[in-house]
N, C-alpha and C positions, 0 to 999 in steps of 0.2 A: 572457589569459583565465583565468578560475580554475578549478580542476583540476575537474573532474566529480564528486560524493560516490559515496559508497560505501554499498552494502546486503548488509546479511548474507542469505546466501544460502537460498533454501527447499527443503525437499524435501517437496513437494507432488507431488499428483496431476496439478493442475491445469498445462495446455500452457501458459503465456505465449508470445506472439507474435513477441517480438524475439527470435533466435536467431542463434548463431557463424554466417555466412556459409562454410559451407565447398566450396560447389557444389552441382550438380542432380546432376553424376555417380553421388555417393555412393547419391544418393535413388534415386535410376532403377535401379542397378544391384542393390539390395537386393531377393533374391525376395518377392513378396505372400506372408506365410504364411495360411495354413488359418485360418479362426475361427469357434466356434460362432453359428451361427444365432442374431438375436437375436432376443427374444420377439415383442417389436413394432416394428414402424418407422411413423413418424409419417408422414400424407399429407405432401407438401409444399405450402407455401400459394401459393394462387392469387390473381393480382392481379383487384383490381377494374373493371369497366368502362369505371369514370367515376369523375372526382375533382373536388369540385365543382361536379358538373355538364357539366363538358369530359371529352369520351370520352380515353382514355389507353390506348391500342393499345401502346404503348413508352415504355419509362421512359429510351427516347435524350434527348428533350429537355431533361427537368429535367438527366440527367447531363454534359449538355453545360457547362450555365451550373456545375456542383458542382464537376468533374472538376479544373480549376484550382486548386483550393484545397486538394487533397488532395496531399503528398508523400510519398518516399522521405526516410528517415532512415538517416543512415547513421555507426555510431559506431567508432571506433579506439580502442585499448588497448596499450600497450607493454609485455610481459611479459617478468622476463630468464628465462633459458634457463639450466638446471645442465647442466654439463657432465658429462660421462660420467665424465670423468678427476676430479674433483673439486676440491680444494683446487689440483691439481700444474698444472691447468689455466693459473692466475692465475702459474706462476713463468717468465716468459722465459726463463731458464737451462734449465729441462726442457722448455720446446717447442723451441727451439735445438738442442740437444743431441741430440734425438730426432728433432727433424725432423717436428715436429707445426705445423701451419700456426697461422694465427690462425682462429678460426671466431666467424665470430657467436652474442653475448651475448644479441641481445634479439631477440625478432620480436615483427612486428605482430598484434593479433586482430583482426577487423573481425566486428561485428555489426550487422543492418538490422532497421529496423520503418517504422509510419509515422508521419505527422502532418500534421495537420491546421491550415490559416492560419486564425488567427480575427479579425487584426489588418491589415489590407495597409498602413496608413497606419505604423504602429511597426512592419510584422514581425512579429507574434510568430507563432510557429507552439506551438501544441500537441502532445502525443504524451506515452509513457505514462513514467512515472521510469525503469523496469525495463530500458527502449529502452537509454538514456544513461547508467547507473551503472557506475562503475569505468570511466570512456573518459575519455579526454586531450583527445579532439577529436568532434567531429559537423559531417559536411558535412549539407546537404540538396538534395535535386534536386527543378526542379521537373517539373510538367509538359510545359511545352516545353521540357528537355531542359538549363536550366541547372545547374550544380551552385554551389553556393554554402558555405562555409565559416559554420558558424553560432555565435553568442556564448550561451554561459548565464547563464538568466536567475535560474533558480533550482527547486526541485523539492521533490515532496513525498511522502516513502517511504509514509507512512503510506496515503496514498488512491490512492499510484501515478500520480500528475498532475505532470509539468514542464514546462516554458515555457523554449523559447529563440528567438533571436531571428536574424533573416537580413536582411544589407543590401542590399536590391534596393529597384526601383520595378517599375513596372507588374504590381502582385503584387492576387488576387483571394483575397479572404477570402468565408467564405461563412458563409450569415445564420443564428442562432443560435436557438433554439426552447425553449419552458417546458420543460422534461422533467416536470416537476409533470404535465401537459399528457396524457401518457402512458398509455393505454389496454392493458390485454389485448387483443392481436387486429389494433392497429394494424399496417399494412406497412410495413418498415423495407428499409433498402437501405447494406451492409457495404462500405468501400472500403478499399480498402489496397494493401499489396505484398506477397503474401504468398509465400516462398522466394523473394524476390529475380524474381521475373518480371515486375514490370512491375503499371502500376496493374492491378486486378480488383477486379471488383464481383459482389456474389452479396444476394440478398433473401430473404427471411422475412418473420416478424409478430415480435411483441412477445407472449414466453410468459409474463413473469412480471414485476413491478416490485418494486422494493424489497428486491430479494434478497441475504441476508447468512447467514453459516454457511457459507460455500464453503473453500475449502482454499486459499486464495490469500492474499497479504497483505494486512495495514491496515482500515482502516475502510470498511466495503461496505455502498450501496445500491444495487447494481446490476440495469439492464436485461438478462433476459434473454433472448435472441434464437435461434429455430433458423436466423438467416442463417450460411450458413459463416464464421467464424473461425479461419485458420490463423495457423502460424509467419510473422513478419514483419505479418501486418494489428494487429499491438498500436500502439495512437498513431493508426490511423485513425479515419474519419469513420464514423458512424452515422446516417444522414439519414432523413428521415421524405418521405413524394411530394411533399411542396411544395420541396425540395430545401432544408430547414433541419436543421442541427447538432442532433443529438437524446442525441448521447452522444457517448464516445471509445473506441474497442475497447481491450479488454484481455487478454480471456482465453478460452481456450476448455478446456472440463472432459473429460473423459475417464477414468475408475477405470483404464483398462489400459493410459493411458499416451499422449504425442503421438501416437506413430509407429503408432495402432490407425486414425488415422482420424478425422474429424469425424461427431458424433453428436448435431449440431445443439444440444448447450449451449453459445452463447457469452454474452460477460458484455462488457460496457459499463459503464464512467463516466457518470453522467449529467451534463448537458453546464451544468444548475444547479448541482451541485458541483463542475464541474470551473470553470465561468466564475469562482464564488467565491475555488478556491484559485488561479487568474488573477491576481485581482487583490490577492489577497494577496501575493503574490511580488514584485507589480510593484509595492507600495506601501512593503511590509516589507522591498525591498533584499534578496527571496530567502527571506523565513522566513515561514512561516505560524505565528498565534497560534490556539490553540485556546481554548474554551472549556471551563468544568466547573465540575457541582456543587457537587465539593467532599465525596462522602460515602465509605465505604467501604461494598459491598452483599458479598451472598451468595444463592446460590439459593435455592429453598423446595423441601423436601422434603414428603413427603405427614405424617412427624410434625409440621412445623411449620406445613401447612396449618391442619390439625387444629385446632390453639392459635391460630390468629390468623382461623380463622373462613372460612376461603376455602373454597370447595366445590371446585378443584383445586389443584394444585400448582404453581403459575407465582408470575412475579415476584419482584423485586429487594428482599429484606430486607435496609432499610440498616441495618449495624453499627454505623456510627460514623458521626458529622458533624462533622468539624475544623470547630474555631475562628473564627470570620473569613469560614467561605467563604458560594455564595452559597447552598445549601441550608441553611446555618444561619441566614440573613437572609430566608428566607422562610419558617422554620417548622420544616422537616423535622426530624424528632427520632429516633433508634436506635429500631428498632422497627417503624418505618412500611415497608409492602411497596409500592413503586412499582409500578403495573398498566399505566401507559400513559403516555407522555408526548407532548406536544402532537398525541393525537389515534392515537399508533402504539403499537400493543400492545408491552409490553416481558413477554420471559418469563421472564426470567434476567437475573442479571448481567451478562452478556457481551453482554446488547441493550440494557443501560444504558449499559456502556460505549461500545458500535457508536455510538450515537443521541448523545452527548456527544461523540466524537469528531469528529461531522459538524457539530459548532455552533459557528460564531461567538464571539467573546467579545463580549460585550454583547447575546445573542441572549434574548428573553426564552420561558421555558418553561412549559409546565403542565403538573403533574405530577396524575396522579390516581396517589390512593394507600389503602391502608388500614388504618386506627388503632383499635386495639381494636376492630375488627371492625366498623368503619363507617367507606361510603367519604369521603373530602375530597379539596377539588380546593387544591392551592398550586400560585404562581406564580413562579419563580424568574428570575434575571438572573445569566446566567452571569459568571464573572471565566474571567482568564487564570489556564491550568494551570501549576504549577509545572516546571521542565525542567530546572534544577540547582539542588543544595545543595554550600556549604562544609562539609566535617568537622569544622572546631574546631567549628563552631555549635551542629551536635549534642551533640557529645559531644569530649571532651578527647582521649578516647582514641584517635580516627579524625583528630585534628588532622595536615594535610598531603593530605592523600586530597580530594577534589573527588568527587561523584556526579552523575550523570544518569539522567533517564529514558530509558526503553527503547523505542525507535521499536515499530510494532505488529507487523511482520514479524521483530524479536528476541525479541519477547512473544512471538508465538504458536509460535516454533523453541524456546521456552525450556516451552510447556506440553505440547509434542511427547515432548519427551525429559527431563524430571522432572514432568510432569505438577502442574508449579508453576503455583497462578494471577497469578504477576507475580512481578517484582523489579524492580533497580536493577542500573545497570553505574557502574562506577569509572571516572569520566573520566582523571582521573590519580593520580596517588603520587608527594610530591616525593622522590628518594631522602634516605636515613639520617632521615628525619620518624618521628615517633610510630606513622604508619600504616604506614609502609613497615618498621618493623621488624619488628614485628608479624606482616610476613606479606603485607601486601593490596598488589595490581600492579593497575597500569591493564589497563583491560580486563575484569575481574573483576566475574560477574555475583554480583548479594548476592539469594538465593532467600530467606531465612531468617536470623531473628535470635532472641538471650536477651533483646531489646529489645522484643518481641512481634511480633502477625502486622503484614505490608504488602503493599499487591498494585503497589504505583507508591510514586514519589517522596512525593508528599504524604502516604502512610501512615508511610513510613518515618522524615518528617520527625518526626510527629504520635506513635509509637513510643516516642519520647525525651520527654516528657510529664514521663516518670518514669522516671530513667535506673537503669538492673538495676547491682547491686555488680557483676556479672561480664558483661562485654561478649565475647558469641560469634557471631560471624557463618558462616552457611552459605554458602561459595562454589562455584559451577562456574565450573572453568577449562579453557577446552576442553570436550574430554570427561571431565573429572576432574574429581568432586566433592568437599568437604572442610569443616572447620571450622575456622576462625582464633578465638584467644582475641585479643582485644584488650589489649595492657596500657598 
């Protein structure tokens, strides 16, 4: 099996739903504390009487035929242990001597969430990246009570979607539904496992669709739901009353923190995005290709409203359009402020980004935009983003170093704490090369260069146009920020 990936870690507000398995004891025993009064509490929503027509007294039956289809996730992790003694720990001669036993190096973590079969005929099950990062292994159980040893299939940090896969028969996948489809108001119905107790189910409506700006990772247009969402229901099912896949749980929000309670924000995959990066994984051998532009943008501020004619302050002032891509092959030119694209208001850069992240490559887009103060609509065809460069190619001086792009959950840790809009991290440094003398170590995020601005790979490529007589790169390392001269 090949090992599990790995995601840099968030410190968010937001509760994600797979969590360390450490018992109910902990939880039970901790006293409720005191908390103010909140302003408002939302009614809770009431089911309808009838669903096409057929009175629906209980939402037993639909969850009868669903309930099979919904698992426990359950992931392992083997961490070693420092010992207390330290280095003297490793010397046989001083535990001998002293008469210090052998103790165990390494224990196990075990964390749960859930997931969802979307496949019975292949297996696959669904559930969220977050579940399964950093673990060696994932069983899953199902409903009637099997436990099964599961294979990865592949996963995807950015929108928080992985697929793996479980060898069994007589497996019930269950039937999948437009999320396009998606109403305010609709009743949704939350499955999961949440603390480890076993399937539970809880309902609401549909508060809000297409929600992105949350404090979470990656690329977000998620379903927001007041059905409860706790720890562990992340990777479950979202169903809509005809008992069809409407999304995949992910998150539940809270400013004061998991342990305050549910406050009816929870958040959803929709189950269109998530069937997409499905079958990405399952075609790409595990990688999803994204699509893009291709431009470099910036926000609008109300001076530069002003100058380009907009009555407010929104929208994506592209800076720059590299060479080749596909915003250059339909037109787009420096200058032009994107308002909308295929239909969804973009306000900023960061909803250019959002909206280009969720695309396809070979996805075709329409962009409305505005050019010297009159609108036009262009029509672009996205290509594949770039995801590394070689350092000789840039530049001579960076020869030996390799670069990568920045998954969206290292972006957004990285606009957290230097309030940088993008970089690049160093995939590696061969040692004693041109780069490694220098200074630069894998791992090494590049915020900033004398090569000018970048916010991604492709900037940075595009950077080097015109290479600067003095090459200075801004690193964070760790928590240590710095500058390398390159020579």
């Amino acid at each position: 099996m090949r090992p599990f990936p790995t995601l840099m870690a968030l410190t968010a507000a937001a509760a994600f739903g797979g969590f360390a398995a450490t018992g109910l004891n902990d939880l039970m025993q901790k006293p409720a504390l005191a908390a103010p009064p909140a302003a408002a509490v939302p009614a809770a929503a009431a089911l309808p009487a009838s669903v096409n027509g057929q009175s629906l007294p209980s939402l037993a039956p639909m969850l009868k035929q669903v309930t099979p289809a919904v698992v426990s996730v359950y992931s392992r992790q083997t961490v070693r242990v420092a010992s207390p003694l330290g280095p003297l720990a490793d010397d046989p001669f001083f535990r001998r001597f002293f008469g210090i036993p052998d103790m165990p190096r390494e224990r196990v973590e075990r964390a749960l969430g859930s997931g969802v079969i979307v496949d019975a005929a292949n297996g696959y099950v669904l559930t969220n990246h977050h579940v399964i990062e950093n673990s060696d292994g994932v069983s899953v159980t199902l409903s009637d009570g099997r436990t099964l040893e599961a294979e990865f299939i592949g996963s995807d940090p950015d929108t928080d979607v992985a697929l793996i896969r479980i060898p069994a028969g007589n497996l019930t996948a269950i039937p999948l539904a437009d999320s396009d489809q998606l109403q305010v108001g609709d009743f949704v119905v939350a499955m999961g496992n949440p603390y480890g107790l076993g399937q539970t189910v809880t309902s609401g409506i549909v508060s809000a669709v297409g929600r992105s700006g949350i404090p979470v990772a990656g690329f977000q247009n998620f379903i927001q739901t007041d059905a409860s969402i706790n720890p562990g229901n992340s990777g479950g099912a979202l169903v809509n009353l005809q008992g069809q896949l409407v999304g995949i749980n992910t998150a539940s929000f809270n400013p004061r923190g998991s342990m305050a309670g549910n406050i009816g924000l929870g958040f959803a995959i929709p189950i269109n995005l998530a069937r997409n990066i499905k079958d990405q994984l399952v075609a790409n051998n595990g990688v999803v290709r994204r699509g893009t532009l291709g431009v470099e943008s910036q926000d609008v501020d109300e001076r530069m409203a002003r100058g380009l004619g907009l009555d407010v302050p929104r929208g994506a002032l592209v800076a720059r359009v590299y060479p080749g891509s596909a915003a250059a092959a339909a037109g787009v030119q420096a200058g032009d402020v994107v308002l909308a694209a295929n239909g969804q208001r973009v306000d900023n850069r960061a909803a250019l980004h959002n909206f280009e992240g969720l695309q396809p490559v070979g996805s075709r887009v329409t962009l409305d935009v505005r050019r010297d103060g009159k609108p036009l609509q262009l029509v672009a065809t996205l290509k594949e983003g770039v995801r590394d460069a070689d350092g000789a190619t840039l530049d001579p001086r960076l020869t030996g170093a390799s670069f990568k792009e920045l998954d969206e959950a290292s972006r957004q840790v990285l606009r957290s704490m230097v309030r940088s809009q993008g970089g690049i991290q160093v995939s590696n440094v061969a040692r004693n090369s041109r780069a490694w003398n220098s200074g630069l170590r894998p791992g090494d995020l590049v915020i900033a260069g004398s090569n000018g601005e970048f916010a991604d790979l492709a900037g940075f490529r595009a950077s080097f146009e015109r290479k600067p007589e003095q090459l200075v790169l801004q690193i964070l390392r760790g928590r240590s920020s710095g500058r390398l001269l390159m020579q």
